[in-house]
MARGU-794472 format. One line per 10 residues: their letters; for each residue x, y, z of C-alpha. Coordinates in Angstrom, 1 decimal, decimal comma. Layout:
A) X Y Z; ...
REM end
This chain:
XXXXXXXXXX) 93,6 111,1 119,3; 96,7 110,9 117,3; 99,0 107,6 118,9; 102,9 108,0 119,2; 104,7 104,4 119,5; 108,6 104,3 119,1; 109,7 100,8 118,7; 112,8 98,5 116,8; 112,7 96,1 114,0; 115,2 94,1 112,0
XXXXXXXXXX) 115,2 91,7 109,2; 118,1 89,7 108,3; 119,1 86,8 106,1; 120,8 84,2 108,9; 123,4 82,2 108,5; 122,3 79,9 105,5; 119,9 81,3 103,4; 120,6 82,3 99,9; 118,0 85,7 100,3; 115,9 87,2 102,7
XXXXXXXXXX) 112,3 86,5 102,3; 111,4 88,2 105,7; 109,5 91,5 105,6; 108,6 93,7 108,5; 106,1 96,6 109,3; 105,4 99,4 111,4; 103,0 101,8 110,9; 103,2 103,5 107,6; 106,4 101,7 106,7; 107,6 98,3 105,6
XXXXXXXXXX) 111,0 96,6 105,0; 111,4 94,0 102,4; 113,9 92,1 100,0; 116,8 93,7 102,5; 119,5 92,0 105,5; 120,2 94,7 107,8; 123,5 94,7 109,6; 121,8 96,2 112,4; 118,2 96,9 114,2; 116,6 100,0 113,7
XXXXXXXXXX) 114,6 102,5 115,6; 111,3 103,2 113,9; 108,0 105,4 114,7; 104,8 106,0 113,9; 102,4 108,6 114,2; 98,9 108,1 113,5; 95,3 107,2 115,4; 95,2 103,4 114,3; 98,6 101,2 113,4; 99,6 97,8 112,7
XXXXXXXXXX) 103,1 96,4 113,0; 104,3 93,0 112,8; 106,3 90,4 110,7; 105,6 88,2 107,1; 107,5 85,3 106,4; 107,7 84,7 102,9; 108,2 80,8 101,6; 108,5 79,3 98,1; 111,6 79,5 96,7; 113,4 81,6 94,1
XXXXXXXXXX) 111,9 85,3 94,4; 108,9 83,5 95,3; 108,7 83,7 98,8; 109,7 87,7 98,7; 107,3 88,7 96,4; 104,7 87,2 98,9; 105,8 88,8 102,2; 106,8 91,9 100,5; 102,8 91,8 99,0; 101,6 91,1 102,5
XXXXXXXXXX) 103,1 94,4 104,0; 102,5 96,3 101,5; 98,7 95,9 102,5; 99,1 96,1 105,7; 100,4 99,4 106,4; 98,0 100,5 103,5; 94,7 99,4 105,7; 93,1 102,6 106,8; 90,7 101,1 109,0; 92,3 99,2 111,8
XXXXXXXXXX) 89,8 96,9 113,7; 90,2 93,3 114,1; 87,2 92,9 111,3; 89,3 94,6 108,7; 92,4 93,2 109,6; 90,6 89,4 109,1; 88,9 90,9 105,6; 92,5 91,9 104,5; 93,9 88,7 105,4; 91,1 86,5 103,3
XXXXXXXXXX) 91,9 89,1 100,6; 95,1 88,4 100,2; 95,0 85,0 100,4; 93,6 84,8 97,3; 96,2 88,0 95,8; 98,4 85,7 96,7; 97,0 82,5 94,9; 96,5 83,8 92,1; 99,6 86,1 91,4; 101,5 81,9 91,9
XXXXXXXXXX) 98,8 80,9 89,8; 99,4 83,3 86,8; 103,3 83,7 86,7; 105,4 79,7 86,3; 108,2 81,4 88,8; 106,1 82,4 91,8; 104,3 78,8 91,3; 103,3 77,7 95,5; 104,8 81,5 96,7; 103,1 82,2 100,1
XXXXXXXXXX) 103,7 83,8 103,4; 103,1 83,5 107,2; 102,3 86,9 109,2; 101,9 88,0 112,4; 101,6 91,4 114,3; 99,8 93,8 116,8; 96,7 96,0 116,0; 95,5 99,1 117,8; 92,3 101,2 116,5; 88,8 102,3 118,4
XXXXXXXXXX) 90,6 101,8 121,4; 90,7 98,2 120,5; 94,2 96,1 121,3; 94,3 93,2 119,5; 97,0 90,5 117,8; 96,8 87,9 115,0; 98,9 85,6 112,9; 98,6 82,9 110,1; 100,8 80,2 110,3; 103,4 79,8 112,7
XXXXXXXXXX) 105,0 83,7 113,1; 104,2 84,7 116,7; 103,6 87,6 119,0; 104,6 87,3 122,5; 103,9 89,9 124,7; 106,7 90,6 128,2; 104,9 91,6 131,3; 106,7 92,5 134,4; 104,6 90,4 136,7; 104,1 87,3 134,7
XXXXXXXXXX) 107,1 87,4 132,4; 107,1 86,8 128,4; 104,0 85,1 127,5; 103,1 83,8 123,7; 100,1 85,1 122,8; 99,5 83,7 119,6; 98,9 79,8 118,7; 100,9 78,6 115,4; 99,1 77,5 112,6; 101,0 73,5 112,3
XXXXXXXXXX) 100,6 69,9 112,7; 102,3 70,7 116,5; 100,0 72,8 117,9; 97,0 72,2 115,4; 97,1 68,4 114,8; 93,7 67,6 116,2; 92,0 70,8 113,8; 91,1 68,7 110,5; 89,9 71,7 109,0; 93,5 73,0 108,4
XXXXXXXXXX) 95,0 70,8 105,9; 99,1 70,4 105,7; 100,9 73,4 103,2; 103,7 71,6 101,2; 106,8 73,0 102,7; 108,1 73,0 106,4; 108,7 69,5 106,9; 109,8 70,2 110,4; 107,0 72,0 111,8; 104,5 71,4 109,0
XXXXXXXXXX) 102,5 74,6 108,7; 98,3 74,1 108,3; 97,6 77,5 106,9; 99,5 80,5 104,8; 98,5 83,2 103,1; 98,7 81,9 99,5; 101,2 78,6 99,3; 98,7 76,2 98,0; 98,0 74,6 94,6; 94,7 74,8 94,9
XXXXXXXXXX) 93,0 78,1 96,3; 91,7 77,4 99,9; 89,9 79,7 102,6; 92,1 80,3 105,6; 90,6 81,4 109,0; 92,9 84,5 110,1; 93,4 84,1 114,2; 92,9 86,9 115,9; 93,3 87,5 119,5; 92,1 90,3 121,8
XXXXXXXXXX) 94,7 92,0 124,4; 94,2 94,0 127,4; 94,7 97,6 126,1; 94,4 99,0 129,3; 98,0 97,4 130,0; 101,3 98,3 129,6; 103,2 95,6 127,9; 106,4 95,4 125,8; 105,0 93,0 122,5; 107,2 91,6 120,3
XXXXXXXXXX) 106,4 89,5 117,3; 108,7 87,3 115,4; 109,5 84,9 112,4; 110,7 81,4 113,8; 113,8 81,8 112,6; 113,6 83,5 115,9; 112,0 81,0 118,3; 113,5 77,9 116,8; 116,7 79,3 117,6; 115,8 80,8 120,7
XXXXXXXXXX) 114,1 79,2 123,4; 111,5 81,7 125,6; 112,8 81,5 128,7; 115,9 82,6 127,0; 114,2 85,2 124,7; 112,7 86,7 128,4; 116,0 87,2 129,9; 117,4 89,0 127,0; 114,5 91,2 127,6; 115,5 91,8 131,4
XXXXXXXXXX) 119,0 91,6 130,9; 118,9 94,9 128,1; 116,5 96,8 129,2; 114,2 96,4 126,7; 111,9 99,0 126,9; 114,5 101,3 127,5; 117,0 99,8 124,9; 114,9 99,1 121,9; 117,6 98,4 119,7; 119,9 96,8 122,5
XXXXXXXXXX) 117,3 94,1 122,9; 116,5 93,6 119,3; 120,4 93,0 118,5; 120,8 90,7 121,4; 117,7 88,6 120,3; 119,4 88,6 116,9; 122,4 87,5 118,1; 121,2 84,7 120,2; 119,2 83,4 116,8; 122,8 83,3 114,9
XXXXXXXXXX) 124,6 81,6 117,6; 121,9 79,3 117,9; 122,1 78,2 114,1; 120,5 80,9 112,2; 119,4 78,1 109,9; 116,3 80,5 108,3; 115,8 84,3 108,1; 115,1 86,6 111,4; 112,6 89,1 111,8; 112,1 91,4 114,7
XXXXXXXXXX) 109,6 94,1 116,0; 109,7 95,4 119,3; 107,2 97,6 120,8; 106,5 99,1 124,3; 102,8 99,5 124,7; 101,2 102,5 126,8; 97,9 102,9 126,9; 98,6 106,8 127,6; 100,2 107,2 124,3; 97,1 105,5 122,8
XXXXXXXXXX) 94,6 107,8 124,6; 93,2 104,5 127,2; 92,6 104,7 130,6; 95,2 103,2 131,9; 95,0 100,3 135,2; 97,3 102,2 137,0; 100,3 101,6 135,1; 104,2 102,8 134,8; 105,6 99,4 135,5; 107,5 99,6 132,3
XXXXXXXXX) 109,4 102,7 133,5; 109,9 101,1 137,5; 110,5 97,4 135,6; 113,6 99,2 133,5; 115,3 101,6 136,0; 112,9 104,8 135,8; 112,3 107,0 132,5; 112,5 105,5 128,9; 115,3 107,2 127,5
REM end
């Protein structure tokens, strides 16, 4: 069955970066190297998809070469299974390694990535290094689904050595980013995809501008599902207020198991949640 998802994504370069080395996905398209003045509707159309975010570090065009690397392979994955998504993720670890390793400029160039996965009927999310998805359910709220990859939430897991960069929130694993080549262990997390559920993943220029509970009543407050766009901005805006001290990145996405050809639980709360049809 072919699946139809509409969702939003933005990109943008914050308040005190030099460039943008955020890149987003969705489907068959990626964004990359770009600051967009606004949030964008975007669709896909096809039996399997990924979408998500790729936050690109090391300096120079390092960083941007790494994210934009990481995208690129993602919407090219065919297959989309959690198995494949972990095999691409090993994969380009070591693209990444040793592109830094063979070129002086892109020396240490790696990227953090996150997203949302749907193929075989299969719902799943995953992330490496401290990009999230958080997933907004009517019941219980905005929930983070993912775990970050740092000395915060990791500290006691000694198999996931500190990354040179992020002094703040020191970051334990990255596609690439490393002098020496190490194996990473993607995480990958399996979601209900017999639920409806608005996901949205983020870099933490996000989050560590905004705080969740705040993130959640944006959400309410626009109408997300409704107001794809409306929401992203607003999340945007709250990230520049709050600082903007890195670059944002963006995706929304309402979930339907209908659209995805799952039985669904009994569903529609999206629609009753946001004042009756999606417009």
């Amino acid at each position: 069955m072919t699946t139809k998802l509409k969702g939003a994504w933005s990109t943008h370069l914050g308040k005190r970066k030099p460039s943008n080395e955020d890149a987003v996905f969705f489907g068959g398209e990626c964004l990359f190297g770009k600051s967009m003045e606004d949030p964008e509707t975007v669709e896909l159309d096809g039996a399997d998809w990924l979408l998500g975010v790729a936050d690109g570090v090391g300096g120079h065009n390092a960083g941007e070469m790494a994210s934009r690397t990481c995208v690129e392979a993602m919407v090219g994955l065919e297959e989309v299974m959690p198995q494949t998504v972990d095999s691409l993720l090993k994969k380009l670890n070591r693209e990444i390694f040793e592109k830094s390793e063979a070129d002086e400029e892109l020396a240490g160039m790696g990227t953090t990535v996150a997203g949302v996965g749907f193929g075989g009927e299969k719902l799943f999310a995953f992330n490496v290094g401290d990009s999230r998805v958080y997933r907004f359910h009517a019941e219980r709220g905005l929930e983070r689904v993912t775990k970050d990859d740092s000395l915060v939430e990791r500290g006691d897991d000694k198999d996931r050595t500190p990354l040179p960069f992020a002094p703040s929130n020191v970051i334990t694993q990255a596609l690439g980013g490393r002098k020496t080549f190490k194996d990473i262990k993607p995480n990958l997390y399996d979601l209900d995809a017999e639920e409806e559920a608005l996901y949205l993943v983020c870099s933490d220029g996000l989050n560590d501008m905004v705080e969740d509970d705040r993130m959640e009543e944006i959400l309410r407050d626009t109408d997300a599902a409704n107001n794809l766009e409306k929401a992203a901005e607003a999340l945007l805006a709250a990230a520049l207020v709050g600082g903007g001290r890195d670059n944002v990145s963006i995706v929304l996405a309402p979930y339907s198991p209908e659209n995805c050809g799952v039985k669904s639980k009994g569903g529609g709360w999206l629609s009753r949640l946001f004042g009756g049809g999606r417009r």
